[in-house]
C-alpha positions as CSV (number, residue, x, y, z in Angstrom):
1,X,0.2,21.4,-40.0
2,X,1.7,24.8,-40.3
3,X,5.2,23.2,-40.3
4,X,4.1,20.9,-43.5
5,X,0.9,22.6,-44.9
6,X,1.7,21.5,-48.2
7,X,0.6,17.8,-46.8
8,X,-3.1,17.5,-47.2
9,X,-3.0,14.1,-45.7
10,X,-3.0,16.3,-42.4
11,X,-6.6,17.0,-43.2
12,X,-7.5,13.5,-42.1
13,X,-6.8,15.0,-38.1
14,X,-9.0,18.0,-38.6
15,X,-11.8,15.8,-40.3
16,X,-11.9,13.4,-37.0
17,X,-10.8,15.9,-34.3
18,X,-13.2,18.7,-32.9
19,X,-9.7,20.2,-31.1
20,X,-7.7,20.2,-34.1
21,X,-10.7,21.6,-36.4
22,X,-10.7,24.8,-33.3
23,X,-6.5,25.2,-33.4
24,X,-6.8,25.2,-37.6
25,X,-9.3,28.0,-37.6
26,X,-7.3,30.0,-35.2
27,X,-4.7,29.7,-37.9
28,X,-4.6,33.6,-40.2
29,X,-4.6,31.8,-43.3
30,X,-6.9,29.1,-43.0
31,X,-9.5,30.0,-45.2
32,X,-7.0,30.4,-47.9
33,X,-4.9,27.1,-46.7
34,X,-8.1,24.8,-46.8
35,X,-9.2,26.1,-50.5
36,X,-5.5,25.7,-52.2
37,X,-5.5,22.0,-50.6
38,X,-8.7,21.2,-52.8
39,X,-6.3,22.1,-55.6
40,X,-3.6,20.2,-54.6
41,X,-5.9,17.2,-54.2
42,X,-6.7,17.9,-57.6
43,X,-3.6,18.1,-58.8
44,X,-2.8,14.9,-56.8
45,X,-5.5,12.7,-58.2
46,X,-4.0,14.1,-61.8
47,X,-0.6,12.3,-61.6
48,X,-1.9,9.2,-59.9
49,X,-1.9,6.0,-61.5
50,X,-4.9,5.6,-63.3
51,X,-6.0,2.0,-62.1
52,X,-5.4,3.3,-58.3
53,X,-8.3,6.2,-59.0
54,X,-10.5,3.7,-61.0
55,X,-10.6,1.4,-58.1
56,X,-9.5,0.5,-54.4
57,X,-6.2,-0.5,-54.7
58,X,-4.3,1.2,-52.0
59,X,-1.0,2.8,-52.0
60,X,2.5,2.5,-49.8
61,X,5.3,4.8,-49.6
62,X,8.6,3.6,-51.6
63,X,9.9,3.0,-48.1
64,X,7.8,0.4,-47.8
65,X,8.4,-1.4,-51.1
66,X,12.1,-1.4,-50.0
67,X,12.0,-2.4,-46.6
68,X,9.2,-4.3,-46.8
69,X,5.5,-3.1,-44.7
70,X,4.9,-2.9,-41.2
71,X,2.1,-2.9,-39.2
72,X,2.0,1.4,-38.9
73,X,2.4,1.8,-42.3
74,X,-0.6,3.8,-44.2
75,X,-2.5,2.3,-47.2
76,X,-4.6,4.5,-48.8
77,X,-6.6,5.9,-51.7
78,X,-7.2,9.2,-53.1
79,X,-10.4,9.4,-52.0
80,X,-9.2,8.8,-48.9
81,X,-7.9,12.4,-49.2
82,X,-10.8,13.5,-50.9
83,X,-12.4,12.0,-47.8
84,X,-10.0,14.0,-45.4
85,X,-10.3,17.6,-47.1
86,X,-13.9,17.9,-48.7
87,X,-15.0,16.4,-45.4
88,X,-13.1,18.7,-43.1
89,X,-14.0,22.0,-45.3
90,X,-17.7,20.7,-44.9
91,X,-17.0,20.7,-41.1
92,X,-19.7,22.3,-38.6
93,X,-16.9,24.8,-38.2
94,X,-16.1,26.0,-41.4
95,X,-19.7,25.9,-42.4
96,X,-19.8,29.9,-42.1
97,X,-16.6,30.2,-44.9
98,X,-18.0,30.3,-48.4
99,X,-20.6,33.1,-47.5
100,X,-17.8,34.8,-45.4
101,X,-16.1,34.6,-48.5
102,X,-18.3,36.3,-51.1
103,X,-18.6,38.9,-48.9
104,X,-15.3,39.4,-48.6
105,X,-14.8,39.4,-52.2
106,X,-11.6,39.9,-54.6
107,X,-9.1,37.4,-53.2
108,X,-11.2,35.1,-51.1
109,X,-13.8,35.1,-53.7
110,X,-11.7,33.5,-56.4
111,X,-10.1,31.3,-54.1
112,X,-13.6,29.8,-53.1
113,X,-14.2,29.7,-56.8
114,X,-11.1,28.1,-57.9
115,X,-11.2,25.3,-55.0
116,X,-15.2,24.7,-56.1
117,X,-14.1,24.0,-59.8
118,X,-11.2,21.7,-58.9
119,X,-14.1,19.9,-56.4
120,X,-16.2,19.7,-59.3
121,X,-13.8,18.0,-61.4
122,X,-13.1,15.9,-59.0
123,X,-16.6,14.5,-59.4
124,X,-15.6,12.8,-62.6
125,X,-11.9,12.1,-61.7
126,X,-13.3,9.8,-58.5
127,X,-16.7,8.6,-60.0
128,X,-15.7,4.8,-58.9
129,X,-16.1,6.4,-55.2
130,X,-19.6,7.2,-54.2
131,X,-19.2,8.1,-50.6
132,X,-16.3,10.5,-51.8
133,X,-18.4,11.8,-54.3
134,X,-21.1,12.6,-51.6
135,X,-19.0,15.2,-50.1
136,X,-17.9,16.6,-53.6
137,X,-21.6,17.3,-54.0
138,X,-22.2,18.5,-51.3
139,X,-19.4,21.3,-51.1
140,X,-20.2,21.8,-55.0
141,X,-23.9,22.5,-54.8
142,X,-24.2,24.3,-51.7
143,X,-21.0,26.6,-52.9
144,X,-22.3,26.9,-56.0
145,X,-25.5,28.7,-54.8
146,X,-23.2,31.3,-53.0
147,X,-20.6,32.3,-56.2
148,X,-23.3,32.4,-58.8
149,X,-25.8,34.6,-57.2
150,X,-24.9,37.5,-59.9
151,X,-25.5,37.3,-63.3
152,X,-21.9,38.3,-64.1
153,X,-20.1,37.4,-67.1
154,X,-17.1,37.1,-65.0
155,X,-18.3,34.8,-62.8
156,X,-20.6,32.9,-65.6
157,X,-17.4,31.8,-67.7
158,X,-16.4,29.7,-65.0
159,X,-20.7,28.7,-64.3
160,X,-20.8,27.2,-67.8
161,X,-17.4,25.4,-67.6
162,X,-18.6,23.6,-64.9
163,X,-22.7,22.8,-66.9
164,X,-20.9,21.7,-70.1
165,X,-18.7,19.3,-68.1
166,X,-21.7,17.7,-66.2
167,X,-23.2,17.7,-70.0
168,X,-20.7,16.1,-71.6
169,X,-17.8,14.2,-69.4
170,X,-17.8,11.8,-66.6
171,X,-18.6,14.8,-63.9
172,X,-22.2,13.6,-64.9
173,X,-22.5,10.2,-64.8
174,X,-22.6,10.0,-61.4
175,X,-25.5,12.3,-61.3
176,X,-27.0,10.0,-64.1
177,X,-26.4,6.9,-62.2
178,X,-28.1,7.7,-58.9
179,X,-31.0,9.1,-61.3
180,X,-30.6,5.0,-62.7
181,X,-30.8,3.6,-59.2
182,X,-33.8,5.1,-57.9
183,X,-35.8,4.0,-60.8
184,X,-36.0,0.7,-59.9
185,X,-35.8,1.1,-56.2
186,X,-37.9,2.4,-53.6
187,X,-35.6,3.7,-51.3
188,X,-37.8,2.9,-48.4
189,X,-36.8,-0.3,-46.6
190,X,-33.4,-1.2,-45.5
191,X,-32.9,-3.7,-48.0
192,X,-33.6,-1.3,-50.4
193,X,-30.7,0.8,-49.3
194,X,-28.4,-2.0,-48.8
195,X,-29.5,-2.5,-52.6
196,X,-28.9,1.0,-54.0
197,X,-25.0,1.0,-52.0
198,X,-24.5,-2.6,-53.7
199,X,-25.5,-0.7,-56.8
200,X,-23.8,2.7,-56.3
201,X,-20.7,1.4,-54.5
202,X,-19.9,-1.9,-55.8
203,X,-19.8,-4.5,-52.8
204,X,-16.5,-4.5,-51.4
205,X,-17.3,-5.2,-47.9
206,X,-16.2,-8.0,-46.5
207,X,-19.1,-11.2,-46.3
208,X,-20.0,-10.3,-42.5
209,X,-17.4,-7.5,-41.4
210,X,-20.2,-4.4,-41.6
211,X,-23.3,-4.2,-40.7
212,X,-26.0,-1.9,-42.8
213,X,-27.4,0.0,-40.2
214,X,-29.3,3.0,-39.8
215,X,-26.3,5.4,-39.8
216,X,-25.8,3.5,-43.2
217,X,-29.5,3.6,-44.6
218,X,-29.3,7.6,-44.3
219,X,-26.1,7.6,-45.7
220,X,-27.1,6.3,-48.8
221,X,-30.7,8.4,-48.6
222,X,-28.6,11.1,-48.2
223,X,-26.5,10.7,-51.5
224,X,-29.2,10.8,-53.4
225,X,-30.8,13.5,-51.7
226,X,-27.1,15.6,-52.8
227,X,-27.5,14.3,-56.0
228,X,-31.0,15.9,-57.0
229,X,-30.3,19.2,-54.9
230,X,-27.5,19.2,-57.7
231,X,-30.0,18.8,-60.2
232,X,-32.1,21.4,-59.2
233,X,-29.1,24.0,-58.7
234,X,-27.9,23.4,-62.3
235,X,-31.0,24.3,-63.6
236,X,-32.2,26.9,-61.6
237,X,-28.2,28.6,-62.8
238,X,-29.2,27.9,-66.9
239,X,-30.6,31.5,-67.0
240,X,-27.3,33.1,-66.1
241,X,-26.2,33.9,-69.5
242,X,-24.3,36.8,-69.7
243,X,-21.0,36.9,-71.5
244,X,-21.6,33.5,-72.8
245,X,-21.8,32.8,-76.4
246,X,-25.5,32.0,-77.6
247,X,-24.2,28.8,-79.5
248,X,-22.1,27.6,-76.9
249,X,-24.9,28.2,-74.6
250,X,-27.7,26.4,-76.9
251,X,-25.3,23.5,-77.4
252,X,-24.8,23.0,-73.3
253,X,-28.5,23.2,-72.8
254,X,-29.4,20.5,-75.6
255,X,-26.4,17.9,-74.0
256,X,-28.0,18.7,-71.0
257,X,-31.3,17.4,-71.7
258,X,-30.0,14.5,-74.0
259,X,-28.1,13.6,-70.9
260,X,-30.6,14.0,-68.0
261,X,-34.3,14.4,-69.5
262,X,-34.8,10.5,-69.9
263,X,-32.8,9.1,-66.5
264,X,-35.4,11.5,-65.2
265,X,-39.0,10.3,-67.0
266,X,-37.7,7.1,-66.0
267,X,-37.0,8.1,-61.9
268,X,-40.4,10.3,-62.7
269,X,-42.1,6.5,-63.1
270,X,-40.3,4.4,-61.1
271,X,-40.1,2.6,-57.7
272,X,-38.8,5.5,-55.2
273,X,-41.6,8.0,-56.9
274,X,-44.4,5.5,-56.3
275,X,-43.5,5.2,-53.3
276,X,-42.6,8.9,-51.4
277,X,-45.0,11.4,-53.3
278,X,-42.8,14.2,-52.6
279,X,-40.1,12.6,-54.9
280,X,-42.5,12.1,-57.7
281,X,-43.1,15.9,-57.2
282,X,-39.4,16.7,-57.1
283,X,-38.9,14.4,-60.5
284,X,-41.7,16.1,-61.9
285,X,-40.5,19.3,-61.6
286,X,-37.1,18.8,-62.9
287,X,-38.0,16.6,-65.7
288,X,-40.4,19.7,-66.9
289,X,-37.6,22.4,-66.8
290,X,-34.8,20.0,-68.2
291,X,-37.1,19.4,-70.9
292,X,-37.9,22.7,-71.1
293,X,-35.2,24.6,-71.2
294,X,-33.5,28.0,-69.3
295,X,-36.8,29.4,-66.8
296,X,-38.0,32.5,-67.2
297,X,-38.1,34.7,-63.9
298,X,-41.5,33.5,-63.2
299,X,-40.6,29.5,-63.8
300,X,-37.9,30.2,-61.9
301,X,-39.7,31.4,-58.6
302,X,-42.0,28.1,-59.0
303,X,-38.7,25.9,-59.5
304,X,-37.2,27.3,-56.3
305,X,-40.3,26.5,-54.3
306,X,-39.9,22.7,-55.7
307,X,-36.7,22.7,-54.1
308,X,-37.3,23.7,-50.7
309,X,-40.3,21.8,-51.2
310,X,-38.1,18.5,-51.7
311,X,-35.1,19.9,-49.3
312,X,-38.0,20.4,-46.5
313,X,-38.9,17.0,-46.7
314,X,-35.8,15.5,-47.0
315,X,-34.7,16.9,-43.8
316,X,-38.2,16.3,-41.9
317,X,-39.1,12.8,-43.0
318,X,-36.7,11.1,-46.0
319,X,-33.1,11.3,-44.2
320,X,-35.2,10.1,-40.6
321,X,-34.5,6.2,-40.9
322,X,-37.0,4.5,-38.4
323,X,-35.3,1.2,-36.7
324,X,-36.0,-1.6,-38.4
């Protein structure tokens, strides 16, 4: 790795090995390493070929269209890479490295914040991959709750970058889409969930080859449970203002709510609300601040206590699958 650490497709090692994950934090700059590969992977996704990132056609060295392909030659994706180094920074490992970060400030603070913009513009660039996108959400939202503690116009320019482009480009239609899902399914049984990945995923297993298990059934539970956390950190994040022009934030806020204030009535009165009362909670709560608008300190004390609410019963009841 340090011999070749511009190759992110090294990642793939440190996202399967526990060894490899220990020797790569032993390294002085890994911090700084993992963060510029999310850029590069960026930046790779960039000049791909467009039908390659819109769907699962894999990719061969030039080698191999010369020579023809052998058996140990890699096919692959991007969101394979997104796979190998969104999934290794999420690591049990590095799980201390954004806060470390923060505190740290200056140097390691922007490079946490540049990686976690490229990540979040990854979420549109990848949207035809869900289980990519689940770790893209995952590092987005829980990094995002760590940079934008301050109400700092500094640190807000690059805060309502990231709102307007869930507002108004494809970063958001994922968000919108699992909101889609779960209105018409309850999320409860496994055929449900074997819906909801048909749904999210497209169905491009093999008739037979995998079986939807219950590693798979909280899998897909927690997708969605990424998705609303996201939810709920974007709006609990409106009232950080400063530095940002009034019009430009008025406009943000009002594609905001055109965007996400109906998928929510509609998840708010659907099938996985009737059926897990916490949920309809959850809805409830963000459909009355999207509607409403930035919280006041008061809302916002009220809108945090929703989502622990949701985030305590996600981890001691939603993501438990019972065997079937």
């Amino acid at each position: 790795g340090q011999e070749h650490p511009a190759n992110i497709a090294l990642f793939d090692f440190v996202v399967r090995c526990p060894g490899v994950r220990q020797e790569y934090l032993e390294w002085d700059d890994a911090f700084f390493h993992g963060m510029a590969a999310v850029q590069t992977l960026r930046s790779a996704v960039l000049v791909a070929p467009p039908g390659r990132v819109r769907d699962d056609r894999g990719c061969v060295g030039a080698a191999s269209g010369v020579y023809g392909v052998r058996d140990s030659d890699a096919f692959f994706v991007e969101a394979d890479l997104c796979h190998a180094v969104v999934g290794g920074l999420l690591s049990f490992e590095f799980r201390g490295w954004p806060r470390a970060a923060i505190e740290a400030g200056d140097e390691a603070e922007a490079a946490l914040r540049h990686a976690w913009l490229a990540a979040a513009e990854l979420s549109g660039d990848l949207r035809s991959f869900p289980s990519a996108l689940r770790k893209v959400l995952a590092f987005v939202s829980s990094a995002a709750a760590l940079l934008f503690q301050r109400d700092d116009a500094a640190l807000n320019a690059e805060l309502w970058t990231w709102l307007h482009m869930l507002a108004s480009s494809p970063c958001g239609s994922f968000l919108e889409d699992v909101l889609g899902a779960c209105s018409v399914n309850r999320l409860r049984e496994p055929g449900d969930l074997r819906a909801l990945h048909v749904a999210m995923h497209g169905d491009r297993w093999p008739e037979g080859r995998v079986v939807f298990d219950r590693a798979a059934c909280a899998e897909v539970r927690l997708l969605f449970c990424h998705a609303v956390l996201l939810i709920f950190r974007m709006m609990e994040l409106l009232p950080h203002q400063a530095g940002q022009p009034p019009r430009f934030v008025a406009r943000t806020v009002e594609e905001l709510r055109a965007r996400f204030l109906a998928p929510l009535r509609k998840a708010l009165d659907g099938s996985a609300a009737s059926s897990w009362p916490p949920l309809r909670s959850a809805f409830g709560a963000l459909t009355t601040v999207v509607e409403k608008g930035p919280a006041n300190a008061e809302e916002r004390q009220w809108l945090r206590g929703a989502r622990d609410a949701f985030f305590h019963f996600a981890c001691t009841e939603f993501l438990i699958v019972e065997e079937s």
